[in-house]
VODRENLO-292684 format. One line per 10 residues: their letters; for each residue x, y, z of N, C-alpha, C, O. Coordinates in Angstrom, 2 decimals, m for minus. Atoms other than C-alpha are relative to their C-alpha. Example, Ala and Ser with C-alpha at 12.3 -4.5 7.8 and 13.67 -1.06 7.14 Angstrom:
<rs>
as> 0.89:m1.19:0.00:12.30:m4.50:7.80:0.90:1.20:0.00:1.94:1.18:0.66 | m0.82:m1.19:m0.06:13.67:m1.06:7.14:m0.77:1.09:0.73:m0.26:2.20:0.90
</rs>
This chain:
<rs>
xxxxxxxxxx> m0.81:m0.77:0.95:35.44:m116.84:m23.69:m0.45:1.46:0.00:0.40:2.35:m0.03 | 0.32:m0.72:0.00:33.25:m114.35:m23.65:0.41:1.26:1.03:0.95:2.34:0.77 | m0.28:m0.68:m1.16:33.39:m113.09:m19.98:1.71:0.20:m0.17:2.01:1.39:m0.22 | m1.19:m0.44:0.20:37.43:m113.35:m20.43:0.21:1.06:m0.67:0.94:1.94:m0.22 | m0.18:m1.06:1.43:37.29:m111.14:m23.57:m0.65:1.47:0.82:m0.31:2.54:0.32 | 1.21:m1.15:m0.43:34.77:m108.50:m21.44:1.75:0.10:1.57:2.35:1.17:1.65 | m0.61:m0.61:m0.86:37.39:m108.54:m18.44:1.56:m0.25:m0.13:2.38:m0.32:0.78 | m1.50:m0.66:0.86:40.69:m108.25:m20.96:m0.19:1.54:m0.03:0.57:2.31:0.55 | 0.45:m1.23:0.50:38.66:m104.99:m22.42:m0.04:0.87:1.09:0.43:2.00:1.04 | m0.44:m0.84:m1.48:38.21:m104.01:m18.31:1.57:0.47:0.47:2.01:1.48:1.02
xxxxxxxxxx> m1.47:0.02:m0.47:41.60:m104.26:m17.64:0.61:0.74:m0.92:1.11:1.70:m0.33 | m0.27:m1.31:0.76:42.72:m102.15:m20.57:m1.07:1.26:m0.06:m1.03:1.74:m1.20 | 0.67:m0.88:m0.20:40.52:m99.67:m20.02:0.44:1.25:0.95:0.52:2.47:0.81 | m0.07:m0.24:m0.96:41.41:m99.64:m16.47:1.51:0.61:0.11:1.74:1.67:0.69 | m1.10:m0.15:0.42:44.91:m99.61:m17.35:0.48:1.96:m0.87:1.38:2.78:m0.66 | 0.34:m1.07:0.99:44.04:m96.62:m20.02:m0.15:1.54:1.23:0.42:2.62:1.33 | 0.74:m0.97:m1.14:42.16:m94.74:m16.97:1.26:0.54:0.78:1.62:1.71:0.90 | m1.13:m0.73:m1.09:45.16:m94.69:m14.58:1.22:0.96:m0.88:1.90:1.87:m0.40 | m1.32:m0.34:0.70:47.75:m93.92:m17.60:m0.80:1.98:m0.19:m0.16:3.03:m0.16 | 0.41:m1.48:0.54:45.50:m90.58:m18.44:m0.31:0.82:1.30:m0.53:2.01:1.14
xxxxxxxxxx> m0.01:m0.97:m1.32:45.16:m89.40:m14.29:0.99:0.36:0.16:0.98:1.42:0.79 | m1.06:0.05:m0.16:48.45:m89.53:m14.30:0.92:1.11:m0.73:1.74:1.85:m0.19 | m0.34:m0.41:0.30:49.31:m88.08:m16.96:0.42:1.77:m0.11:m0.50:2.36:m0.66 | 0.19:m1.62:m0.04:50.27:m84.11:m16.77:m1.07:0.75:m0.76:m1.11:0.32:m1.91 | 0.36:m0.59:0.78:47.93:m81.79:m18.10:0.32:0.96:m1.04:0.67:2.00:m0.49 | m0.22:m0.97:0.60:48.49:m79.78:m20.85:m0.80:0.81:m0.96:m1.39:0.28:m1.90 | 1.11:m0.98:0.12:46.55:m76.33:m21.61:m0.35:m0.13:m1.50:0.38:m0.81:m2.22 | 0.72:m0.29:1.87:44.86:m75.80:m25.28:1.47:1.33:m0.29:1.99:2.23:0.36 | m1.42:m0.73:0.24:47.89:m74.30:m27.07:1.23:0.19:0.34:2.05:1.00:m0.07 | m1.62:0.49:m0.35:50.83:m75.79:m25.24:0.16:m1.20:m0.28:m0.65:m2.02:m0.71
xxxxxxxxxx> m0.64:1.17:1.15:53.14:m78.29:m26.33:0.70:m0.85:1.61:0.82:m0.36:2.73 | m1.05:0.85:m1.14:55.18:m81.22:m24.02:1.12:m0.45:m0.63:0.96:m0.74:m1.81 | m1.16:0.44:0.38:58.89:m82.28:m24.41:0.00:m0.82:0.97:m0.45:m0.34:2.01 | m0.84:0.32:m1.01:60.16:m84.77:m22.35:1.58:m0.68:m0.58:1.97:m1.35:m1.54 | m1.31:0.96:m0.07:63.72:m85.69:m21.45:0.11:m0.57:0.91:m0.80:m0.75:1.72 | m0.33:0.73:m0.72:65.89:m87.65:m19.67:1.55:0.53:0.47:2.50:0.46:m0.31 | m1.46:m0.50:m0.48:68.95:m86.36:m18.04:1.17:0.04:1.24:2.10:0.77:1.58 | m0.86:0.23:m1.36:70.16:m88.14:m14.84:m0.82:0.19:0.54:m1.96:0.11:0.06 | 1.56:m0.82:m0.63:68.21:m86.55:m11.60:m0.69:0.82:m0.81:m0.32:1.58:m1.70 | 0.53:m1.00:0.30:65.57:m85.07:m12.11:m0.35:1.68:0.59:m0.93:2.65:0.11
xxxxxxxxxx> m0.06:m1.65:m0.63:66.03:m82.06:m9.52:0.90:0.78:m0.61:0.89:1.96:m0.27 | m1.12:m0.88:1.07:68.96:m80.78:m12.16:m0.88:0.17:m1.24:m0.42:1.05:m1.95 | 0.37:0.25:1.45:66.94:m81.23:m15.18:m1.21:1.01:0.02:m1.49:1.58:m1.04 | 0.88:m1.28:m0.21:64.11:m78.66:m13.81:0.47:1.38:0.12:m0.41:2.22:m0.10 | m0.37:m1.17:m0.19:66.03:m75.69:m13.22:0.30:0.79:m1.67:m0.31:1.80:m2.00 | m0.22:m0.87:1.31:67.49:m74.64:m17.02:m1.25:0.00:m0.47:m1.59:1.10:m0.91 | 1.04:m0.31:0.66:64.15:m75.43:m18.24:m1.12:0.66:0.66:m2.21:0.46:0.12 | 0.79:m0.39:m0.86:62.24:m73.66:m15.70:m0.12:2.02:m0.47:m1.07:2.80:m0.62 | m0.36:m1.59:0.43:63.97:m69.91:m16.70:m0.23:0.64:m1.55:m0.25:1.77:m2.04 | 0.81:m0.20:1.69:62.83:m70.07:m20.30:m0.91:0.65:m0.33:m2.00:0.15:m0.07
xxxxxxxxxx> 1.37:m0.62:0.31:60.55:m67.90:m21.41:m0.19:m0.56:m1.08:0.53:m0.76:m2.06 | 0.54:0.70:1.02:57.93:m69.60:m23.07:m0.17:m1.62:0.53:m0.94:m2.37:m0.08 | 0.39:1.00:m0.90:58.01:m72.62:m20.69:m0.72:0.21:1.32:m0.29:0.87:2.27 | 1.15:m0.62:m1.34:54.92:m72.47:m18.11:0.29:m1.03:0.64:m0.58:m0.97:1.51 | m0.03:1.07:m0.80:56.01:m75.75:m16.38:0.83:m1.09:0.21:0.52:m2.06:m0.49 | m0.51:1.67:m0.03:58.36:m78.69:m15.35:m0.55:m0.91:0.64:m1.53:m0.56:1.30 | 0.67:1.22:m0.75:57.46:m82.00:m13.91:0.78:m1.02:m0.09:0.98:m1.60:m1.16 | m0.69:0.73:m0.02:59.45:m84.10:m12.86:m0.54:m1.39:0.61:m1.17:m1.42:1.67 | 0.78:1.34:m0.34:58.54:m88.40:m12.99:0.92:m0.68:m0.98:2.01:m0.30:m1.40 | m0.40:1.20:m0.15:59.07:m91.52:m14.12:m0.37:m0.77:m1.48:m1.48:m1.32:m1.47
xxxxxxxxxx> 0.20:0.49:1.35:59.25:m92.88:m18.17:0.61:m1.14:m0.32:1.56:m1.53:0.36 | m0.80:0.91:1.26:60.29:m95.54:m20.66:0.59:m1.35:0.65:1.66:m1.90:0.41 | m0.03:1.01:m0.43:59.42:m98.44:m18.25:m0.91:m0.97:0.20:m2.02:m0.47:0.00 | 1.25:1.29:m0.08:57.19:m101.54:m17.75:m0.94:0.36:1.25:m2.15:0.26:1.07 | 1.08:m0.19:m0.74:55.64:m100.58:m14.51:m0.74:0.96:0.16:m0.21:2.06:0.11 | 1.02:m0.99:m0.40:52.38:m98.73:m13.68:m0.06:0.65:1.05:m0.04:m0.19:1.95 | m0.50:m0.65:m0.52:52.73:m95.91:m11.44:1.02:m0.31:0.92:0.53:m0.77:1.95 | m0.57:0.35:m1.07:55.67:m96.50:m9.41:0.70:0.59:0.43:1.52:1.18:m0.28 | m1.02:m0.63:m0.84:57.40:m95.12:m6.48:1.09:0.46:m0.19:1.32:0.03:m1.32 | m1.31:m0.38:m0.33:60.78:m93.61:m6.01:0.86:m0.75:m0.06:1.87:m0.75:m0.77
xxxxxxxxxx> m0.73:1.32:m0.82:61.99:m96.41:m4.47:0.11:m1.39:m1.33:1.01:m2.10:m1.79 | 0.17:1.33:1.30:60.63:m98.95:m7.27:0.89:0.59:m0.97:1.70:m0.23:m1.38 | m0.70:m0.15:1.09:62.39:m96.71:m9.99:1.26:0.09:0.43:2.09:0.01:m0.47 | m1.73:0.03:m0.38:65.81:m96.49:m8.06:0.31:m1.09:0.03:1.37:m1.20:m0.60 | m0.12:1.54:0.14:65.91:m100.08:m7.77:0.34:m0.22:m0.92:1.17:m1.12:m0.82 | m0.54:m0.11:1.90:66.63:m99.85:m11.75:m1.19:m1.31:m0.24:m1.10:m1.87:m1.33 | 0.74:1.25:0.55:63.69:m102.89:m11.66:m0.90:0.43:m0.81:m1.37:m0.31:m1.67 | 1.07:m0.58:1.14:61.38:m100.73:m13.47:m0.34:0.01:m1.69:m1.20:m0.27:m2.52 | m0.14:m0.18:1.70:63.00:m99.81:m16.63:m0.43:1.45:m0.28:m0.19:2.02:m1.34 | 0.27:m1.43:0.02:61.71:m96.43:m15.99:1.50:0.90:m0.23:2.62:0.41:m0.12
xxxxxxxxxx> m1.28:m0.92:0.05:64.18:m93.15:m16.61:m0.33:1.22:1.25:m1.45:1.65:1.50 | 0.76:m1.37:m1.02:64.05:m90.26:m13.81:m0.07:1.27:m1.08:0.94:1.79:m1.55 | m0.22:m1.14:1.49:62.80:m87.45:m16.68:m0.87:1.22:0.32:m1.35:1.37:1.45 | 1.11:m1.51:m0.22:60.69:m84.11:m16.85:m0.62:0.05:m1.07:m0.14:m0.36:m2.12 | 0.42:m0.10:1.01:58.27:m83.36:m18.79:0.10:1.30:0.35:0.45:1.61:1.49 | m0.40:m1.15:0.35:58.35:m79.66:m20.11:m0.99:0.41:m0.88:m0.96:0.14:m2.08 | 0.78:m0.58:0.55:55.28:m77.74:m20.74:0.23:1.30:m0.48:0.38:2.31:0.22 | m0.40:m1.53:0.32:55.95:m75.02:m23.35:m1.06:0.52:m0.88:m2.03:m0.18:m1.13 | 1.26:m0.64:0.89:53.78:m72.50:m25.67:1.21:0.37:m1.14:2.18:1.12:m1.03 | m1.05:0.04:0.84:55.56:m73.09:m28.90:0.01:1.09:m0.78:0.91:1.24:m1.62
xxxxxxxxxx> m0.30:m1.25:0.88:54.75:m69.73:m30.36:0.94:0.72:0.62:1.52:1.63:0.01 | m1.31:m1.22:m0.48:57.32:m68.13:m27.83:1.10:m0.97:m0.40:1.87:m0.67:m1.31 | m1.31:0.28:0.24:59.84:m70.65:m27.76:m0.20:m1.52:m0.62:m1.06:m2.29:m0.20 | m0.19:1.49:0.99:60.64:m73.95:m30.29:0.77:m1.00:0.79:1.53:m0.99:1.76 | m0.31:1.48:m0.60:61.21:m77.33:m29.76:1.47:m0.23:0.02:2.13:m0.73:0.93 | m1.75:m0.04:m0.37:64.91:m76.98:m30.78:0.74:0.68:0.78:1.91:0.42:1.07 | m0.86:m0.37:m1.15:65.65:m74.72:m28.35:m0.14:m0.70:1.62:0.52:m0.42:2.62 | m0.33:0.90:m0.75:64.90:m77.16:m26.12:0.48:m0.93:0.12:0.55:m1.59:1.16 | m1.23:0.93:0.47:67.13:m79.33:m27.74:1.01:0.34:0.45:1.78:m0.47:0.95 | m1.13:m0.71:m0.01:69.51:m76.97:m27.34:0.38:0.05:1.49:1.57:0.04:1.81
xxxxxxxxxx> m0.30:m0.66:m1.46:69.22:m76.20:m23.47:0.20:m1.79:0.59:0.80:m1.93:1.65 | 0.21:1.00:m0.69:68.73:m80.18:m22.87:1.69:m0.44:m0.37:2.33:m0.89:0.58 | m1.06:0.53:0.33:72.06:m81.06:m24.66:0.97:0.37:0.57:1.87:m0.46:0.48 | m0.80:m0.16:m0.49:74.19:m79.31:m22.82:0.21:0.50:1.51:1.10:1.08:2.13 | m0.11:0.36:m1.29:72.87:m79.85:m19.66:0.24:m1.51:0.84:0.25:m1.78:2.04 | m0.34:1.59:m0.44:73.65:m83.80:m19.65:1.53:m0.12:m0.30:2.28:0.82:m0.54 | m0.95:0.52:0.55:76.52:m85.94:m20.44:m0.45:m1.07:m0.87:m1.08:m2.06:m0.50 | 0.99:0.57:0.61:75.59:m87.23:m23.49:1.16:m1.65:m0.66:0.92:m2.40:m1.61 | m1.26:1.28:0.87:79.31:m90.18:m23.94:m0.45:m0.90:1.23:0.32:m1.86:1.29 | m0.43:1.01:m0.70:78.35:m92.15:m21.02:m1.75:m0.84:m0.03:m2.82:m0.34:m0.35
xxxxxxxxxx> 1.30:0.51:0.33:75.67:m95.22:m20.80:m0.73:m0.24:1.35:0.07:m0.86:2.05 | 0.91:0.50:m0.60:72.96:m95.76:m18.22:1.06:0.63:1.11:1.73:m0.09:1.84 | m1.22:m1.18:m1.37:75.28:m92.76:m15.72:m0.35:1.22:m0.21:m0.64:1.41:m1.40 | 0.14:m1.24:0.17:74.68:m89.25:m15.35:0.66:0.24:1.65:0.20:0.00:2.76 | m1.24:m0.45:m1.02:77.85:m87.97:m13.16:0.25:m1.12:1.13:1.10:m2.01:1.05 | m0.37:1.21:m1.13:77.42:m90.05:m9.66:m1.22:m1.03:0.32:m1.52:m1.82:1.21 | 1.54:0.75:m0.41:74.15:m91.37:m10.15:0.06:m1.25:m1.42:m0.05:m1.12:m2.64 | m0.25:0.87:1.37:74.73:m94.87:m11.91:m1.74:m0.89:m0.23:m2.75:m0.77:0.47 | 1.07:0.89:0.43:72.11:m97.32:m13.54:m1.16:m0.05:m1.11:m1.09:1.09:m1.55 | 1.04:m0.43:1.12:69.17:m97.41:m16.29:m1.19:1.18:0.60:m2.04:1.81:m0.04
xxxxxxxxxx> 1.12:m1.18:m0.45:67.05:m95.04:m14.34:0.88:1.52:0.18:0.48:2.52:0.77 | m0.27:m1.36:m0.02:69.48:m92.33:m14.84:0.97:0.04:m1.60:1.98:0.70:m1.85 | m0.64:m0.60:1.05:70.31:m92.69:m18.38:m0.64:1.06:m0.89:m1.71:1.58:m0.59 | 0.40:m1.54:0.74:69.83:m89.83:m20.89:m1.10:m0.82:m1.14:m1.00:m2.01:m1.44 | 0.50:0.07:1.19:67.14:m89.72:m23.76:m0.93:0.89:m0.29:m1.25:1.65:0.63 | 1.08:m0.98:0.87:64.73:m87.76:m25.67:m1.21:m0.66:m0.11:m0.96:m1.61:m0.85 | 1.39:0.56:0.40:61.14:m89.02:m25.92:m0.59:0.84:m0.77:m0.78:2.02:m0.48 | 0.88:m0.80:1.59:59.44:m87.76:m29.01:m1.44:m0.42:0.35:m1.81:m1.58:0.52 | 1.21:0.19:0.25:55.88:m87.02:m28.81:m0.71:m0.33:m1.27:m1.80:m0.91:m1.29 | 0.65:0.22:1.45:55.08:m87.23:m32.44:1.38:0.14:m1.07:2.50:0.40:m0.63
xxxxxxxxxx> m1.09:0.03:0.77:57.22:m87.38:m35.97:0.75:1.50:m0.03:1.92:1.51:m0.42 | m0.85:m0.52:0.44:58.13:m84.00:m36.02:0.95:0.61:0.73:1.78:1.39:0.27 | m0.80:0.24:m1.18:59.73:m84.19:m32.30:1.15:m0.77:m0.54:2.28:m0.29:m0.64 | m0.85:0.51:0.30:61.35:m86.92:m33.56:0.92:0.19:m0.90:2.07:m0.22:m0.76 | m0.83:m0.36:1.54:62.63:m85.64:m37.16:0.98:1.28:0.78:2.03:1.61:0.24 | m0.87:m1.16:m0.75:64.07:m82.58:m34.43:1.00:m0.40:0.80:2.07:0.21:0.94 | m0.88:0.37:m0.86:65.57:m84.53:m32.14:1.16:m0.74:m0.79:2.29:m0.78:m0.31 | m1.41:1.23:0.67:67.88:m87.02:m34.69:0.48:1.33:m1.12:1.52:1.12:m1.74 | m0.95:m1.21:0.57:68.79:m83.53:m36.57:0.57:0.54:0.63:1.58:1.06:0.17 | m0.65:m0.65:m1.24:69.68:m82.15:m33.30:1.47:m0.82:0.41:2.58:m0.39:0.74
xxxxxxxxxx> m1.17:0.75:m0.94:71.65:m85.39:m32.21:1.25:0.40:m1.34:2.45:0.57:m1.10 | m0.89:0.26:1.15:73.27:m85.19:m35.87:1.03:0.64:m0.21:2.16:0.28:m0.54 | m0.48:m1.06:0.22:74.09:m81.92:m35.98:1.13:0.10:0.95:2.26:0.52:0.67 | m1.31:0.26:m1.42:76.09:m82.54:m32.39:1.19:m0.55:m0.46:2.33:m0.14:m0.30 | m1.18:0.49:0.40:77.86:m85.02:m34.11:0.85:0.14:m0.55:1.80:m0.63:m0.69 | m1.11:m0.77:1.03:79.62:m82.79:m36.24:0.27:1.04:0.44:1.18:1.57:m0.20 | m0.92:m1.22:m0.98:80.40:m79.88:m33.91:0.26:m0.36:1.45:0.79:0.50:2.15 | m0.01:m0.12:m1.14:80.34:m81.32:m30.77:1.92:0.53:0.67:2.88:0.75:m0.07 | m1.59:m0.52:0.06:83.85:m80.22:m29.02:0.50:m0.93:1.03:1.48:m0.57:1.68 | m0.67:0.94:m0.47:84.45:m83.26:m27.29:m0.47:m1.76:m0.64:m1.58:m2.18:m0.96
xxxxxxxxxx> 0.21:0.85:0.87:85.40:m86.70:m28.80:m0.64:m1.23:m0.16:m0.70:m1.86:m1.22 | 0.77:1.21:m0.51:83.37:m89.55:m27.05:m1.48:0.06:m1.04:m2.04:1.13:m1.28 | 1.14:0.35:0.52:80.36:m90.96:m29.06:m1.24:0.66:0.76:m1.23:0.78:1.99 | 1.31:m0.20:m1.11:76.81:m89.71:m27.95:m0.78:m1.06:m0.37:m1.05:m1.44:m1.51 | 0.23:0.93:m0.66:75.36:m92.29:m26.28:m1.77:m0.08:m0.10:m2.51:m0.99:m0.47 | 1.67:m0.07:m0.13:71.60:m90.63:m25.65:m0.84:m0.45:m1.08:m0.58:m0.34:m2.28 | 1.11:0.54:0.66:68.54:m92.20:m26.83:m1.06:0.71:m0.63:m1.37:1.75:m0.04 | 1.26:m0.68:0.63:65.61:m91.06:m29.05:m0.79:m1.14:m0.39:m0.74:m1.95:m1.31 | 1.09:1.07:0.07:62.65:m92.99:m28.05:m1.76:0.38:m0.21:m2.32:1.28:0.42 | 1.53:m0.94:m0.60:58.80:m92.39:m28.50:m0.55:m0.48:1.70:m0.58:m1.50:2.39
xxxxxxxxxx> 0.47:m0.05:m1.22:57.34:m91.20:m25.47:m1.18:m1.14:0.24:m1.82:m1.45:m0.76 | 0.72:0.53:m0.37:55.04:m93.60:m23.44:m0.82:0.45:1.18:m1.50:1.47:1.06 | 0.69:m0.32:m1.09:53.53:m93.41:m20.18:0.78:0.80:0.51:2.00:0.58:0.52 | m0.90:m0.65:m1.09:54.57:m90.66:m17.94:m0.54:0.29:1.45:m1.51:1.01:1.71 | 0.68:m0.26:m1.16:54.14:m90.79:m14.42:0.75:0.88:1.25:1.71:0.53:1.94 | m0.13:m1.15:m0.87:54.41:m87.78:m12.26:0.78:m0.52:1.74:0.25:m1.35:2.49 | m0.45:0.76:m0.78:57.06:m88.25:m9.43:m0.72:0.81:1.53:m1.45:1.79:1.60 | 0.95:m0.63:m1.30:55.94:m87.70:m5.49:0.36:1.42:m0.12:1.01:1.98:m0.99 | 0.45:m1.72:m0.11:55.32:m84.14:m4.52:1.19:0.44:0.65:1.67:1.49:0.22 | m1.38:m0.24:m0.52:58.36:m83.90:m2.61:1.31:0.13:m1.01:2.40:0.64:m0.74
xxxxxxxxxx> m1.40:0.02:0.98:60.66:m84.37:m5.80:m0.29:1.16:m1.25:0.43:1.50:m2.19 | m0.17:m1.13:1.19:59.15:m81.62:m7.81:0.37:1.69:0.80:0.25:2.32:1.85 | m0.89:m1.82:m0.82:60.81:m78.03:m7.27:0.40:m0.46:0.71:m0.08:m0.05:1.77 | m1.01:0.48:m1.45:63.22:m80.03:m4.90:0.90:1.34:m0.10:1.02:1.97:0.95 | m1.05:m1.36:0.07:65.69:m76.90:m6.01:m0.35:0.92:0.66:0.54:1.48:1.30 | 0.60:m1.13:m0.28:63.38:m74.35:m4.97:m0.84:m0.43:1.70:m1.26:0.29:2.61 | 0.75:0.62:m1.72:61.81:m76.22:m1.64:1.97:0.18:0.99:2.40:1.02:1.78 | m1.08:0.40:m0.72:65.40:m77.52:m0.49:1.49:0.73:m0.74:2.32:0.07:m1.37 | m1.38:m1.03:0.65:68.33:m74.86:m1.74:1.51:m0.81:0.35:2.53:m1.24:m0.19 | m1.35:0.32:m0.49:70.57:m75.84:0.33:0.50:m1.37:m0.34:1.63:m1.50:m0.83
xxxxxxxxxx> m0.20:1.63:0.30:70.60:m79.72:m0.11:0.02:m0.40:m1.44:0.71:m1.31:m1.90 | m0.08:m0.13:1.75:69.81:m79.17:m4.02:1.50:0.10:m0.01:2.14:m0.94:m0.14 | m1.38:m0.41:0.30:73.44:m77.30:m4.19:0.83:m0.94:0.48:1.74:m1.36:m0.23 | m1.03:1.09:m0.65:75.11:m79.77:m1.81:0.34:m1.33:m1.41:1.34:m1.64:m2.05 | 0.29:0.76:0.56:73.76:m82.32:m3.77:1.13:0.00:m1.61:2.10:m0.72:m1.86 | m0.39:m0.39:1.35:74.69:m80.92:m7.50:1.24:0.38:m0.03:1.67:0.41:m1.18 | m1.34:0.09:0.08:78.35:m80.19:m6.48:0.69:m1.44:0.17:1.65:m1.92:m0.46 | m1.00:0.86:m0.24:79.16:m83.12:m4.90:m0.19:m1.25:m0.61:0.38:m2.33:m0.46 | 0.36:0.56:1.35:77.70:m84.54:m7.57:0.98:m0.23:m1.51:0.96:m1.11:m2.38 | m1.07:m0.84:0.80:80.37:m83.02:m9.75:m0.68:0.06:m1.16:m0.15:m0.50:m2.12
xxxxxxxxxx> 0.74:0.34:1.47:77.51:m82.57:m12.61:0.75:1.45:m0.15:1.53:1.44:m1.10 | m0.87:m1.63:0.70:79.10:m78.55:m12.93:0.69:m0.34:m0.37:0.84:m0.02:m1.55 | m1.81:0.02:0.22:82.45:m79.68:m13.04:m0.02:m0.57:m1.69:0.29:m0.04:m2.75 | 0.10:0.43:1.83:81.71:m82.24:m16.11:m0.93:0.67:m1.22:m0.78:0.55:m2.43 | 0.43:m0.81:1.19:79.38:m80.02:m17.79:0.66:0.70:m0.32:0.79:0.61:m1.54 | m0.98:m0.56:0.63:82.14:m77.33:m17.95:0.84:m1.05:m1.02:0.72:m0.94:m2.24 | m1.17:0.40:0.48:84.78:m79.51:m19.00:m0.85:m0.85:m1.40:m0.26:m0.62:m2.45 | 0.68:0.13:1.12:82.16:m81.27:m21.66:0.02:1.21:m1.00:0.63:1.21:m2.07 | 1.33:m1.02:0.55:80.06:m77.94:m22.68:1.20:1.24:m0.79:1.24:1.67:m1.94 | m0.73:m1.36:m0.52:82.87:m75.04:m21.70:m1.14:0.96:0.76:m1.72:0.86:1.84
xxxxxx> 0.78:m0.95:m0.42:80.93:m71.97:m21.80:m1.44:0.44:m0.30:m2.21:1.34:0.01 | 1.90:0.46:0.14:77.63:m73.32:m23.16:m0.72:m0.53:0.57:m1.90:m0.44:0.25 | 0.66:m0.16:m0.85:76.68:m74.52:m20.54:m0.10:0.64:1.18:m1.11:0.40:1.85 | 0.01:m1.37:m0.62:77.42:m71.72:m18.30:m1.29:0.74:m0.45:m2.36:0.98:0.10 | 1.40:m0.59:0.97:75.13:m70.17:m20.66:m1.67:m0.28:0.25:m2.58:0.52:0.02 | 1.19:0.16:0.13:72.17:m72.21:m19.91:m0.06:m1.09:1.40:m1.12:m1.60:1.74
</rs>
């Protein structure tokens, strides 16, 4: 009983160990957001031009397995979301304006889809680091719900954050490595087309 009980306590530990290498760093006096918003090579660019954001990172949340591949989270067997986390310094810029830039860079009426990319690893959500993430994000969604300017339900989730694991090295700054294949990608994608026709000229904006 004993020895079991001693290599349960290993195994969470061990468990503990990989979840905190993994995890992004963030400096003394910056803050993390993460979302969820379809790919994640679209979901780095608006939040990248922000002043007051020193960082995106784009990986792998709000699923049962321990670090896993590309491949494992496209499979949808994970349960993972493809998301970014979003290192900002909250004295320049607030958490709702990253509410603001995240909302009307998704589609927030459809479930477990973001434009041509279907399944649970590309649905939308918000992960709240603490209550007052969360008390921002369900005033944010609320507030949508009463101006938004189109009439479909929003769909996105507000979950607390869990593990986040950093995707390969090849998928972060894919925009800025691969231009050309990014743009290919993001038209024929048609994520512009439905963000206009969602957003209008708010997301033009951002």
């Amino acid at each position: 009983m004993i020895r079991s009980l001693s290599l349960l306590v290993a195994a969470l530990c061990a468990a503990s160990a990989a979840i905190a290498a993994n995890a992004p760093t963030v400096p003394p006096g910056m803050a993390v957001a993460t979302f969820a918003g379809g790919c994640f090579w679209c979901m780095e660019p608006p939040f990248d031009k922000l002043a007051g954001v020193t960082a995106t990172i784009s990986g792998y949340t709000g699923g049962r397995t321990a670090n896993p591949s590309y491949e494992e989270v496209s499979s949808g067997a994970t349960g993972h979301a493809e998301s970014v986390d979003v290192i900002y310094d909250p004295k320049k810029i607030s958490y709702e304006k990253l509410l603001e830039v995240f909302w009307v860079n998704i589609d927030p009426t459809v479930k477990d889809r973001q434009f041509c990319d279907t399944g649970t690893q590309y649905r939308t959500a918000i992960f709240y680091h603490d209550d007052a993430q969360r008390k921002a994000a369900e005033a944010s969604k609320a507030a949508l719900d009463k101006s938004k300017p189109f009439k479909e339900p929003i769909v996105t989730q507000i979950v607390m954050a869990g593990a986040f694991y950093p995707a390969e090295d090849y998928h972060q700054d894919y925009y800025k490595k691969n231009p050309v294949r990014y743009n290919y990608y993001r038209l024929s994608c048609g994520r512009d087309a439905r963000l206009k026709e969602l957003w209008g000229s708010q997301a033009a904006s951002h």
